[in-house]
C-alpha positions, 0 to 999 in steps of 0.5 A, spaced: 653 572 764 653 578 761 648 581 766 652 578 772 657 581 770 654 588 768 651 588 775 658 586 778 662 592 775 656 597 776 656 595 783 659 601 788 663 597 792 660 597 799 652 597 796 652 590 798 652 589 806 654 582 806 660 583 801 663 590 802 669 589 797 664 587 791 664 591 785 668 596 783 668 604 784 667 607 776 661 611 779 667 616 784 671 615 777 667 619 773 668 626 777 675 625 776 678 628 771 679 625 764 687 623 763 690 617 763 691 616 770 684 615 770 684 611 764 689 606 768 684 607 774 678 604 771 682 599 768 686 595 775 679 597 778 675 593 772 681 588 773 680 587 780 673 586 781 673 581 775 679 576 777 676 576 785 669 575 783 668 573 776 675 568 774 672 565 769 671 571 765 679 572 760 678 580 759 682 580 752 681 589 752 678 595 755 678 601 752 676 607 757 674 613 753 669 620 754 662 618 751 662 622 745 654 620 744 651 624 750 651 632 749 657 636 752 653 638 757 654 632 761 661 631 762 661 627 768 660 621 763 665 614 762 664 610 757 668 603 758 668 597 753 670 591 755 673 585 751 672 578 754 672 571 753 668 565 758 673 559 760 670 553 757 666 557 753 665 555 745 661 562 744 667 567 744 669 573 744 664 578 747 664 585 748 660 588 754 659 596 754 658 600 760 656 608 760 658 611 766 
C-alpha cells in the first residue's frame, strides 16, 4: 500500500503512456517559489491524484514545508508529509513522507 501509493504521488503525470492523467506534478512544483499558494497547490494536487486513483486511501493531513534537512544549497526541494488511513483497514493511521 505504501508503496503504490508513493509511486502514485511520485508519478509525473503524463510519464505512464497508457494512463496520462496518473500521478501528480510535485516534481514542476518545486521550482516554484515556497508561499503558500504553493503549499495549497501541493495540497489539491495530492488530493486529487489519491481521490481518482487511490479512494480507498482517507488523507487525514498534509503538511508541505521546505526540507530543513538538505543543506542550503539546494533549495529546490519540498518536503511532503502525508496522514492517512486504509478504509477497512485495522492497522491505522499511517504516515507516508515524501522529499521532493
Amino acid at each position: 500500500v505504501m508503496a503504490g501509493l508513493k509511486q502514485l504521488l511520485l508519478t509525473t503525470r503524463g510519464e505512464r503512456a497508457m494512463l496520462p492523467k496518473f500521478g501528480t506534478d510535485l516534481r514542476k512544483h518545486v521550482f516554484e517559489q515556497f508561499d503558500a499558494t504553493l503549499v495549497k497547490n501541493i495540497k489539491e494536487d495530492v488530493l486529487e491524484a489519491i481521490r481518482v486513483y487511490a479512494p480507498w486511501v482517507k488523507v487525514s493531513g498534509i503538511d508541505v514545508s521546505p526540507d530543513e534537512r538538505v543543506g542550503k544549497q539546494d533549495r529546490n526541494v519540498v518536503f511532503v508529509r502525508l496522514y492517512f488511513e486504509i478504509i477497512g483497514e485495522v492497522h491505522n493511521p499511517y504516515v507516508l513522507d515524501l522529499i521532493v
